[in-house]
PDB file of N, CA, C and O in Angstrom:
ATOM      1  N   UNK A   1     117.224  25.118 207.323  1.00  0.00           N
ATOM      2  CA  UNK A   1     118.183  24.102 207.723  1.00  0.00           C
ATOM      3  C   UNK A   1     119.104  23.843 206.532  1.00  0.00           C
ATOM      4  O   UNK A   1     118.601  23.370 205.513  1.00  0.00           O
ATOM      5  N   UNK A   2     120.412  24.113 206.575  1.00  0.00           N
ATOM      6  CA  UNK A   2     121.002  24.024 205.524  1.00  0.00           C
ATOM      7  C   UNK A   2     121.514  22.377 205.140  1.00  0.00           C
ATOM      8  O   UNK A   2     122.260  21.619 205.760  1.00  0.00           O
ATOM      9  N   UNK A   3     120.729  22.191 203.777  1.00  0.00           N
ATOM     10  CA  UNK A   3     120.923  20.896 203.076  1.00  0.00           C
ATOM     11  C   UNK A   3     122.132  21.022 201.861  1.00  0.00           C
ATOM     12  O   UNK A   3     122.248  21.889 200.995  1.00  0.00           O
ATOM     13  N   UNK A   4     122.899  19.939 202.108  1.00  0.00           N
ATOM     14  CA  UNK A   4     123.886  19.457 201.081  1.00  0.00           C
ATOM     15  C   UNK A   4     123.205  18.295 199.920  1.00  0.00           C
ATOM     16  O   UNK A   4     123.042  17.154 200.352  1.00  0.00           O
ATOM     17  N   UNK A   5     122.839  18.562 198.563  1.00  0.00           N
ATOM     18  CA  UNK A   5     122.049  18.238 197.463  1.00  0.00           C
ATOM     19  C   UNK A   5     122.906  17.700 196.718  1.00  0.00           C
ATOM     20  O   UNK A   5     124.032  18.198 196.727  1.00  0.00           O
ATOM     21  N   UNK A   6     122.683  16.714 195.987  1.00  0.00           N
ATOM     22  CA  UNK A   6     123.477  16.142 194.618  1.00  0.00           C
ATOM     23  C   UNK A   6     122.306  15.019 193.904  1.00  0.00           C
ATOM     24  O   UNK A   6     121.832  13.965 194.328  1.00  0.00           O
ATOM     25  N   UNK A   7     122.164  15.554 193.021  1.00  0.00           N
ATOM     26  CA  UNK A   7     120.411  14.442 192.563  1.00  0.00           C
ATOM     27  C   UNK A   7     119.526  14.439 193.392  1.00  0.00           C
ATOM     28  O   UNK A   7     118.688  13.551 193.550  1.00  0.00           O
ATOM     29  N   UNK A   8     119.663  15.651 194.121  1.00  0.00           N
ATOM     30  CA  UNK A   8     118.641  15.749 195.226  1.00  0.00           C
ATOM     31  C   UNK A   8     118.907  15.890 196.561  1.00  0.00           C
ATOM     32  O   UNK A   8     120.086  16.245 196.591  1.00  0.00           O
ATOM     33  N   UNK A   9     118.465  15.814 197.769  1.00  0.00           N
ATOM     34  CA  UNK A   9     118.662  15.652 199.097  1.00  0.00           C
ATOM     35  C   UNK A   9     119.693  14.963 199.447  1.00  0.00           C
ATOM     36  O   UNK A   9     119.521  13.900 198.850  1.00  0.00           O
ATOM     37  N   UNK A  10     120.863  14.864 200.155  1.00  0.00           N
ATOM     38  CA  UNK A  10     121.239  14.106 200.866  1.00  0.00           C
ATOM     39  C   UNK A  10     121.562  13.512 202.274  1.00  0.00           C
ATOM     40  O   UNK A  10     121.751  12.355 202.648  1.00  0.00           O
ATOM     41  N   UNK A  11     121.557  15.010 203.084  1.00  0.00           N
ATOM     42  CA  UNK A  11     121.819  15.487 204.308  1.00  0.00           C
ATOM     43  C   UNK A  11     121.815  16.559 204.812  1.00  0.00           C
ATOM     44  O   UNK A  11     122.626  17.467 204.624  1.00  0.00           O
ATOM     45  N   UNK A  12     120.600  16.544 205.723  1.00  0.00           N
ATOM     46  CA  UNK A  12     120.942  18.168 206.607  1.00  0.00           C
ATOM     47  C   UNK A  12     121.454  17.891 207.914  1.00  0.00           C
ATOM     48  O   UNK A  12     121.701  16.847 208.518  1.00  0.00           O
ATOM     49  N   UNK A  13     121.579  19.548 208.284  1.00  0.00           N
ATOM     50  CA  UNK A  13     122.451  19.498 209.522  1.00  0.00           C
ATOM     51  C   UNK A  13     121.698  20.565 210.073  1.00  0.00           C
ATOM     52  O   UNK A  13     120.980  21.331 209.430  1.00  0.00           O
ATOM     53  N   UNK A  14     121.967  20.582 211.721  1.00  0.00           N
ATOM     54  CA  UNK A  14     121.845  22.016 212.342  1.00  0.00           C
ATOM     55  C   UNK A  14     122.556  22.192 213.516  1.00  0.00           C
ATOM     56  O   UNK A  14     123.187  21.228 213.950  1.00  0.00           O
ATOM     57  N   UNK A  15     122.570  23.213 214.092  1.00  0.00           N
ATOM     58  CA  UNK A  15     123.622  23.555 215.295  1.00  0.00           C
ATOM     59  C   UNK A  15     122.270  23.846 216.581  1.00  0.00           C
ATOM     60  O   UNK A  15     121.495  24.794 216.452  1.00  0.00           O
ATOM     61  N   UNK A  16     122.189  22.956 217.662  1.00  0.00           N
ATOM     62  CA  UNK A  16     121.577  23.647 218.778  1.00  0.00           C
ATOM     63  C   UNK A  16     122.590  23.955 220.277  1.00  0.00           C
ATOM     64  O   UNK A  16     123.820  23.993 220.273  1.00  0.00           O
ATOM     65  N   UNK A  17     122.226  24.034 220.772  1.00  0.00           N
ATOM     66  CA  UNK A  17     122.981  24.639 222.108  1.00  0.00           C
ATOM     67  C   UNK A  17     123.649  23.734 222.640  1.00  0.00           C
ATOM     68  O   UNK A  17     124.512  24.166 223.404  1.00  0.00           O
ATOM     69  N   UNK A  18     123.571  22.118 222.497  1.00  0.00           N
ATOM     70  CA  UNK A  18     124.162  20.873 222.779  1.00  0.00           C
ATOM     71  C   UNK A  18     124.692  20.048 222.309  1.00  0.00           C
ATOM     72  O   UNK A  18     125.594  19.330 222.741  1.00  0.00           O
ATOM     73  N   UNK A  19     124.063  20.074 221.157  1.00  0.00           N
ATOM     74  CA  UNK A  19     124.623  18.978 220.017  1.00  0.00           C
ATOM     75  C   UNK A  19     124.175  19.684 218.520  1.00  0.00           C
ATOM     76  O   UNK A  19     123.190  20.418 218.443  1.00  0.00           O
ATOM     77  N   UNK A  20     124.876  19.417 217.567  1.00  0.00           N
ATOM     78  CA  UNK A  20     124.421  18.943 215.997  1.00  0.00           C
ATOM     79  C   UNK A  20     123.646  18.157 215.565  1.00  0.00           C
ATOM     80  O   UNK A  20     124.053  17.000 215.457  1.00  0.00           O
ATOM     81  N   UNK A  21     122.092  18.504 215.107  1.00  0.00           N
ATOM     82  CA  UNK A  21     121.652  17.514 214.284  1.00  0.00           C
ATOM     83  C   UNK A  21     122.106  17.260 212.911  1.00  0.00           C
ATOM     84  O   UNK A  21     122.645  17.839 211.967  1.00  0.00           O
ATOM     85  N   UNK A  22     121.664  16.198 213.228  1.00  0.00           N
ATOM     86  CA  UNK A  22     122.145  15.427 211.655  1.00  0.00           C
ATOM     87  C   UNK A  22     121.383  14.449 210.667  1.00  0.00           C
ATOM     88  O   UNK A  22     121.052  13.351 211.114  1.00  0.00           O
ATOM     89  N   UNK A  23     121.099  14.755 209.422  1.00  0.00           N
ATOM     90  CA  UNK A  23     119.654  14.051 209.153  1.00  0.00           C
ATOM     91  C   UNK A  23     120.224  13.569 207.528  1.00  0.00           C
ATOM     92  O   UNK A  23     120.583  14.238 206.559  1.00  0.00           O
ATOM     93  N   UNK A  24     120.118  12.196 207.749  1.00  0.00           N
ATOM     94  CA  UNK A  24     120.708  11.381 206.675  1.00  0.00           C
ATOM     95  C   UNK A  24     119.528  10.413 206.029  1.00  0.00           C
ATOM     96  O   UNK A  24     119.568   9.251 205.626  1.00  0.00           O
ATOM     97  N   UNK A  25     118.518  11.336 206.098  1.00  0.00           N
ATOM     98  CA  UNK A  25     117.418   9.981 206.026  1.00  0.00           C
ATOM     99  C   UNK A  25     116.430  10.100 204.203  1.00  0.00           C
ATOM    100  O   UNK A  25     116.130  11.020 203.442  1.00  0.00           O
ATOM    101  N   UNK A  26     116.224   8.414 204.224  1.00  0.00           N
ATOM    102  CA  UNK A  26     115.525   7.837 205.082  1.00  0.00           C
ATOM    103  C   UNK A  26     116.313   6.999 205.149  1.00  0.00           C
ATOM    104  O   UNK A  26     116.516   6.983 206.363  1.00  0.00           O
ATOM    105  N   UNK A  27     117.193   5.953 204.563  1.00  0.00           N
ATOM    106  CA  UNK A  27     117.864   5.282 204.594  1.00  0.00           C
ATOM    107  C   UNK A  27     119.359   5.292 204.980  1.00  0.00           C
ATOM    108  O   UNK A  27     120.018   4.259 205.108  1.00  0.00           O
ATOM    109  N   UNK A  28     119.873   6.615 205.167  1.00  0.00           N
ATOM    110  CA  UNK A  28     121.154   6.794 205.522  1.00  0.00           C
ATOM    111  C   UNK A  28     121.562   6.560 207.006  1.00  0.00           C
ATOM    112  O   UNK A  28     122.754   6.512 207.311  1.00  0.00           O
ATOM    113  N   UNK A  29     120.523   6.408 207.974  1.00  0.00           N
ATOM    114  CA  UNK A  29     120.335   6.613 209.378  1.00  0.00           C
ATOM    115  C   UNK A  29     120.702   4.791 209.482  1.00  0.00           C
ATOM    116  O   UNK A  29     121.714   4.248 209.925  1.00  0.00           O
ATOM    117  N   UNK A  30     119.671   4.281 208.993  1.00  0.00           N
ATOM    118  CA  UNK A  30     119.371   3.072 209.098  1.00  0.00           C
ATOM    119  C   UNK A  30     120.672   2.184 208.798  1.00  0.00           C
ATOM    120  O   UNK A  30     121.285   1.390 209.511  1.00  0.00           O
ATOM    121  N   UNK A  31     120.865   2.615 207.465  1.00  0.00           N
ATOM    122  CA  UNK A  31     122.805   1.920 207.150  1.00  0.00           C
ATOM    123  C   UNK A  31     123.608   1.637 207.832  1.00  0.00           C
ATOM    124  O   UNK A  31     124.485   0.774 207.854  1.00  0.00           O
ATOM    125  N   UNK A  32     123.234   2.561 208.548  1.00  0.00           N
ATOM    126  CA  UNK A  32     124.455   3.170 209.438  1.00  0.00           C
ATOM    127  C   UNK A  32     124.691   2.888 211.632  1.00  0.00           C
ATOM    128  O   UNK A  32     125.476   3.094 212.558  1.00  0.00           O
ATOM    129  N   UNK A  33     123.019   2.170 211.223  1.00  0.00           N
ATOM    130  CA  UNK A  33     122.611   1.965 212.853  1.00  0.00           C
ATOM    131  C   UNK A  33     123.437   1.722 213.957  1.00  0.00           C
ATOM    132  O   UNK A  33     123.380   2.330 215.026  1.00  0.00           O
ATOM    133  N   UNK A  34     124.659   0.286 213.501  1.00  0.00           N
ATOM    134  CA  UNK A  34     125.398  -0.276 214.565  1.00  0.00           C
ATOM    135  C   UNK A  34     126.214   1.029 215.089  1.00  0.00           C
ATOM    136  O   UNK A  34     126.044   1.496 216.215  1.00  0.00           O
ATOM    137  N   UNK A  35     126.927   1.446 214.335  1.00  0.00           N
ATOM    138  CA  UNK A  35     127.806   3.067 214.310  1.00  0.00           C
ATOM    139  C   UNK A  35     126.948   3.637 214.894  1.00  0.00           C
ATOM    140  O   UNK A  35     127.207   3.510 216.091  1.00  0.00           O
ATOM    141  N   UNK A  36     125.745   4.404 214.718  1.00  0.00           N
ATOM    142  CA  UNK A  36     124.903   5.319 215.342  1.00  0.00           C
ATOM    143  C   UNK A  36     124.891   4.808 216.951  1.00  0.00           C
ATOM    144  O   UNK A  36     125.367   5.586 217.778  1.00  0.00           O
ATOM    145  N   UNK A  37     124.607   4.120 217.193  1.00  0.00           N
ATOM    146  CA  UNK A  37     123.936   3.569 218.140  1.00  0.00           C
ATOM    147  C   UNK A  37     124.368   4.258 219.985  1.00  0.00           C
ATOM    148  O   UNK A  37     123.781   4.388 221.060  1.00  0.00           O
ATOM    149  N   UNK A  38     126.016   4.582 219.288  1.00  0.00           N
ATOM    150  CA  UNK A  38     126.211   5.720 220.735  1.00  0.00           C
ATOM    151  C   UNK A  38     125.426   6.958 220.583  1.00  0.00           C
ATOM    152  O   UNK A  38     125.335   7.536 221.666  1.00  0.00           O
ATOM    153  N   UNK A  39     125.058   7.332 219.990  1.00  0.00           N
ATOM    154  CA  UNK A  39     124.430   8.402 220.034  1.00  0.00           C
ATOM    155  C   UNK A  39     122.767   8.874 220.097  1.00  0.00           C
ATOM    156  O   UNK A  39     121.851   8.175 219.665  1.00  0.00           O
ATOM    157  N   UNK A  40     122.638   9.938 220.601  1.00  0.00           N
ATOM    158  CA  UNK A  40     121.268  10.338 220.966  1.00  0.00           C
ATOM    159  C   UNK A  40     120.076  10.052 219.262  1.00  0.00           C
ATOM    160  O   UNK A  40     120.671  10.415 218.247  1.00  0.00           O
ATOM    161  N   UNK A  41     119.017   9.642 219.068  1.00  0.00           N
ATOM    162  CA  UNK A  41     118.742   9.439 217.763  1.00  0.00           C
ATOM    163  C   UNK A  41     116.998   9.761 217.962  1.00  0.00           C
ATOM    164  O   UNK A  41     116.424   9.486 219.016  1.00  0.00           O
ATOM    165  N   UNK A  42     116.515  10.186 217.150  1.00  0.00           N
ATOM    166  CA  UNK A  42     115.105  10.911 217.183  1.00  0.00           C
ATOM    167  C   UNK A  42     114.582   9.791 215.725  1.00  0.00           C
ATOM    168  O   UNK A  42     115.018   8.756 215.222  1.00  0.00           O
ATOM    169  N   UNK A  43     113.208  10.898 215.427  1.00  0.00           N
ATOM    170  CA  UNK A  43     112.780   9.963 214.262  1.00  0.00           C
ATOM    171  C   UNK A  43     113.409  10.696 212.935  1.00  0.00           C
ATOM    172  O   UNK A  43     112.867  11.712 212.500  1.00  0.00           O
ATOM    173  N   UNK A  44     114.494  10.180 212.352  1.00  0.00           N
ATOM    174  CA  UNK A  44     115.398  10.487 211.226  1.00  0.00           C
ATOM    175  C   UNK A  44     116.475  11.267 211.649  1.00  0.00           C
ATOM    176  O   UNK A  44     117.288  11.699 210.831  1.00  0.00           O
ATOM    177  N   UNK A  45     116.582  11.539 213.107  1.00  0.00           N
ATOM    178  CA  UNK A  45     117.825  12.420 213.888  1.00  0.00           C
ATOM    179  C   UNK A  45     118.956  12.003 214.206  1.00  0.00           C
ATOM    180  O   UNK A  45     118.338  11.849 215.259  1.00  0.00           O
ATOM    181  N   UNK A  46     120.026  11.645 214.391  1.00  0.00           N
ATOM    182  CA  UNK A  46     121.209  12.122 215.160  1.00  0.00           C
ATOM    183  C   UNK A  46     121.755  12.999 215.629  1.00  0.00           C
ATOM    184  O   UNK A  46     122.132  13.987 214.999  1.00  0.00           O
ATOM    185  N   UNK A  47     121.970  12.735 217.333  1.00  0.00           N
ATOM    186  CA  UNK A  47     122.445  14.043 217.761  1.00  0.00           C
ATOM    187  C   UNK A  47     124.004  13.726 217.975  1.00  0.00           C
ATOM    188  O   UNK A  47     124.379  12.620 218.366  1.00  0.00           O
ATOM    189  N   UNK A  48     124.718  14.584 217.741  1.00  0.00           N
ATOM    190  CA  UNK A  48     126.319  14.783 217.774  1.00  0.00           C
ATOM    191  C   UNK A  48     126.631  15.704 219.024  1.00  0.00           C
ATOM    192  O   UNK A  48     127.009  16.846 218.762  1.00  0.00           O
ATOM    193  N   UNK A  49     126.539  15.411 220.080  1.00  0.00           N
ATOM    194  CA  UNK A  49     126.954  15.959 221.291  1.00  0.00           C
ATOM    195  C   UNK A  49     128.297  17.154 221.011  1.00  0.00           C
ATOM    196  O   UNK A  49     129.399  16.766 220.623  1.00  0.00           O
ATOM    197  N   UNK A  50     128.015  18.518 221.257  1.00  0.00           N
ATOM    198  CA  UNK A  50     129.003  19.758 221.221  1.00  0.00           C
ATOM    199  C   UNK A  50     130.172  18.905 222.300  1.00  0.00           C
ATOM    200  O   UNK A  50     131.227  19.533 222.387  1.00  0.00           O
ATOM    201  N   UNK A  51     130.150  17.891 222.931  1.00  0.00           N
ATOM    202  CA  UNK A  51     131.359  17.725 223.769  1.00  0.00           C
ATOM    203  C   UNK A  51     132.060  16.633 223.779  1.00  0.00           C
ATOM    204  O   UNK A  51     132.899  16.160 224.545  1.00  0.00           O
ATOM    205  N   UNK A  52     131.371  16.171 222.383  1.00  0.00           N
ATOM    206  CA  UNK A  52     132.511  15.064 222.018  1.00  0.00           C
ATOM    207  C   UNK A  52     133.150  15.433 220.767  1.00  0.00           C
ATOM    208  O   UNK A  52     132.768  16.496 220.277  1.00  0.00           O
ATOM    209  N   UNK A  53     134.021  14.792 220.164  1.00  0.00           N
ATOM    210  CA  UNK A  53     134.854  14.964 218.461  1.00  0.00           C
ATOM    211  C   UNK A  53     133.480  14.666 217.747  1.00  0.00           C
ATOM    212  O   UNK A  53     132.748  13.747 218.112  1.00  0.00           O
ATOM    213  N   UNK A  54     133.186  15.517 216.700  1.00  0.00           N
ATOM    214  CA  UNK A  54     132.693  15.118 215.519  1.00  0.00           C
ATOM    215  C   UNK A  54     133.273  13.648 214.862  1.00  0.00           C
ATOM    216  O   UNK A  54     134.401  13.344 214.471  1.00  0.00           O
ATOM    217  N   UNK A  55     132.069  12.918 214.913  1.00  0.00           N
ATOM    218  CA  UNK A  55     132.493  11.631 213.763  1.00  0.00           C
ATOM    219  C   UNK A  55     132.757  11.817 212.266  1.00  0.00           C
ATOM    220  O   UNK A  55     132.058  11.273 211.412  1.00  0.00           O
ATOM    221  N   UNK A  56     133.920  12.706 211.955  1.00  0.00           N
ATOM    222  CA  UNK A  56     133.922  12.918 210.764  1.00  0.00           C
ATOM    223  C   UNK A  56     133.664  12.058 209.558  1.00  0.00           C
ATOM    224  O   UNK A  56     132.948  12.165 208.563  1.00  0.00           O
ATOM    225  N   UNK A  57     135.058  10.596 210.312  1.00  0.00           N
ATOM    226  CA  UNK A  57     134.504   9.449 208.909  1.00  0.00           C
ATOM    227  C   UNK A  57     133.502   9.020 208.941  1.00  0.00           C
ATOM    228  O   UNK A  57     133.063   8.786 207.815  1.00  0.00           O
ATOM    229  N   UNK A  58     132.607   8.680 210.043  1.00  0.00           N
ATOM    230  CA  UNK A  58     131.134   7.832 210.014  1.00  0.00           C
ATOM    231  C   UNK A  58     130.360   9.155 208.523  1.00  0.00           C
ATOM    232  O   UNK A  58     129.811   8.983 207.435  1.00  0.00           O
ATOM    233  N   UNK A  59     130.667  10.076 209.153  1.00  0.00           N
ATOM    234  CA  UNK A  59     129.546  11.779 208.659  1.00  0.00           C
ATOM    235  C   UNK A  59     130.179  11.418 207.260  1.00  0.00           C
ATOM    236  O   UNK A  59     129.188  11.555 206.542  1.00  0.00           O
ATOM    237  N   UNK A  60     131.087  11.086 206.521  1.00  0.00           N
ATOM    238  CA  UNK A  60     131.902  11.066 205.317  1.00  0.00           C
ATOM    239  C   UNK A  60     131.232  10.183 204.823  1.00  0.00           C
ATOM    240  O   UNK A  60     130.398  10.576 204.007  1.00  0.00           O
ATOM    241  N   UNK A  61     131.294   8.807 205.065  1.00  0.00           N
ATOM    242  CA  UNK A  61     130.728   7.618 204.795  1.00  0.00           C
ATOM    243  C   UNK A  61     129.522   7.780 204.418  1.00  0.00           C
ATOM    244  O   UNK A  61     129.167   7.746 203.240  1.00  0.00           O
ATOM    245  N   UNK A  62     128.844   7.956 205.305  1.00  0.00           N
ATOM    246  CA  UNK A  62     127.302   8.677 205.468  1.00  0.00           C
ATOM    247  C   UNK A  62     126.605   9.011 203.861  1.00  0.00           C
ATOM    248  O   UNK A  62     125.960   8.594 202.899  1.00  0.00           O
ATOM    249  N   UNK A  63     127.334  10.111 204.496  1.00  0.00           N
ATOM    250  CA  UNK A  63     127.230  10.891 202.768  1.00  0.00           C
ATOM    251  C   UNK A  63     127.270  10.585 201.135  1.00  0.00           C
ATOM    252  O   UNK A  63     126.670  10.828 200.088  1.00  0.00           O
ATOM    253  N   UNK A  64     128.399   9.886 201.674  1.00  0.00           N
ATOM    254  CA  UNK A  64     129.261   8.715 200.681  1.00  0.00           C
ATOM    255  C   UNK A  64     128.108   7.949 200.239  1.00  0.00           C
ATOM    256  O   UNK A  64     127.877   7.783 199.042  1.00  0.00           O
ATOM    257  N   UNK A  65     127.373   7.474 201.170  1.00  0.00           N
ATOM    258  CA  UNK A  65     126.289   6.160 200.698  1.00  0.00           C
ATOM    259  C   UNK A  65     125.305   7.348 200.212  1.00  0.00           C
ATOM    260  O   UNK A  65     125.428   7.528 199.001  1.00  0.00           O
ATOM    261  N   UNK A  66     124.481   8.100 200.744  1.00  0.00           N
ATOM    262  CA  UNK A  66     123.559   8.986 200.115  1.00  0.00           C
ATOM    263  C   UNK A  66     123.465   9.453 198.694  1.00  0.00           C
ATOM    264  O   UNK A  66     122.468   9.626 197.992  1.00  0.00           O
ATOM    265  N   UNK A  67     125.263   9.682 198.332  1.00  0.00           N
ATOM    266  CA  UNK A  67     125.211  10.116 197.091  1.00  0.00           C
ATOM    267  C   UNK A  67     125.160   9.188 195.919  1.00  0.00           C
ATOM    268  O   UNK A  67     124.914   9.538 194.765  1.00  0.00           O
ATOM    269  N   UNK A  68     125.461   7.763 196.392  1.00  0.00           N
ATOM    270  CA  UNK A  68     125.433   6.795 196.055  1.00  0.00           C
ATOM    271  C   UNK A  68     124.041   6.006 195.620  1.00  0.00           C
ATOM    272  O   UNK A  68     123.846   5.384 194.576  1.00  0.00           O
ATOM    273  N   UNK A  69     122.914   6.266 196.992  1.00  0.00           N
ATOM    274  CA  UNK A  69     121.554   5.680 196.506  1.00  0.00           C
ATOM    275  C   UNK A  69     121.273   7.101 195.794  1.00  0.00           C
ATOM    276  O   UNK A  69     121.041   6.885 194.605  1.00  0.00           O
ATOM    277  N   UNK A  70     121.228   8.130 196.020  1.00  0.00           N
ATOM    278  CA  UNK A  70     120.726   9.147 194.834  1.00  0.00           C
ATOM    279  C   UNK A  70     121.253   8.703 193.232  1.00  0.00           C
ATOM    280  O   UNK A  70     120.498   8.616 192.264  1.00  0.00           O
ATOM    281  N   UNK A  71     122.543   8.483 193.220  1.00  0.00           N
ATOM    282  CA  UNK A  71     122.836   8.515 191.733  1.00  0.00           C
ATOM    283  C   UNK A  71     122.191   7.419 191.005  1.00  0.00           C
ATOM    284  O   UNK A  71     122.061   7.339 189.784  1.00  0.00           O
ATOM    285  N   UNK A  72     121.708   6.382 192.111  1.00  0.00           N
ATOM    286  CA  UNK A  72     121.494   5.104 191.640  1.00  0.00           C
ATOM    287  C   UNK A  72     119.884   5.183 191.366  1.00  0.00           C
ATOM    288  O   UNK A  72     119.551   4.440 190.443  1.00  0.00           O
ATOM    289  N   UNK A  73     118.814   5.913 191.957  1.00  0.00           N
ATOM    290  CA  UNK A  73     117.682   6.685 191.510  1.00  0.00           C
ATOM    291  C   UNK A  73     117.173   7.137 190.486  1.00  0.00           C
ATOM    292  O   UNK A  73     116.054   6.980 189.997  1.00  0.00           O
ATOM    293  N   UNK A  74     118.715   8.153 189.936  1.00  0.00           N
ATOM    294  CA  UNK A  74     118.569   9.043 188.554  1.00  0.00           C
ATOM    295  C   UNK A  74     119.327   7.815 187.489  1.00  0.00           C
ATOM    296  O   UNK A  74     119.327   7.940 186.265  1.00  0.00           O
ATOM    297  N   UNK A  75     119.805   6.915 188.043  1.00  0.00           N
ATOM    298  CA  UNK A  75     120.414   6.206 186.650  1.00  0.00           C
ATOM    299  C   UNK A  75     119.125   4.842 186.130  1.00  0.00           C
ATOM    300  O   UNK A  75     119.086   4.155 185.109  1.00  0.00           O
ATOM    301  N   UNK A  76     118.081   4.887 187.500  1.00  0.00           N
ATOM    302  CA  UNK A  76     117.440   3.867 187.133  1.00  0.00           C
ATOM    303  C   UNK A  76     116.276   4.638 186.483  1.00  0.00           C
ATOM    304  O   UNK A  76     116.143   4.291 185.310  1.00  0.00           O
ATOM    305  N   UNK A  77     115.508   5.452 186.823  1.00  0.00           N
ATOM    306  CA  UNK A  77     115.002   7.031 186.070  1.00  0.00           C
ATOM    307  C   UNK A  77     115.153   7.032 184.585  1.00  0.00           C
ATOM    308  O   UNK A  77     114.251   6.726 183.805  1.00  0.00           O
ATOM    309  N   UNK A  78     116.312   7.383 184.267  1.00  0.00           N
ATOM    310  CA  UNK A  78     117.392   7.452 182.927  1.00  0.00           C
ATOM    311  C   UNK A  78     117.582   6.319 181.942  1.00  0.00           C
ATOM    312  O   UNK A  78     118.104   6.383 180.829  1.00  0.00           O
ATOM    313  N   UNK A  79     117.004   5.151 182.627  1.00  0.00           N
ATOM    314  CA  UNK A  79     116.584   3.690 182.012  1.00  0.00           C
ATOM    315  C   UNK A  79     115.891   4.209 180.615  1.00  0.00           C
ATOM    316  O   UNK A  79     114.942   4.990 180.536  1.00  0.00           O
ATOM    317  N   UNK A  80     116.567   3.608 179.579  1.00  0.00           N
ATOM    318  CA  UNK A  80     115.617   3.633 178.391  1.00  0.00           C
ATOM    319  C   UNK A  80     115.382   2.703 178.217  1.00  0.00           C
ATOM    320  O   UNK A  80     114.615   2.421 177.297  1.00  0.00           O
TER     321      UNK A  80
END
């Protein structure tokens, strides 16, 4: 499943016959709930229906926050 990494994990994705999963977790899902909430959602899933527009800015945002609690991980880590 191809993952996008920066201090680590941030988000995977995959392509099935209907929709895109999308896996922002553990906390990226949750952030993000009210927004999610049209959509199909598993345990740490979002599904992105092949027959609607991709939510690009929500998926941007998303990310946006992920890379955000990661950096904030390695800077508290990095604490001397």
């Amino acid at each position: 499943m191809p993952t996008f990494t920066l201090n680590g994990n941030l988000v995977y994705f995959a392509g099935f016959k209907n929709h895109v999963g999308f896996y922002a977790t553990p906390k990226g899902n949750a952030a993000f709930e009210q927004e999610l909430s049209a959509y199909k959602q598993g345990k740490g899933s979002i599904q992105f229906p092949l027959t609607q527009p991709m939510p690009l800015d929500l998926i941007a945002r998303m990310v946006k926050f992920r890379a955000e609690e990661n950096g904030a991980k390695v800077a508290k880590t990095n604490k001397p």
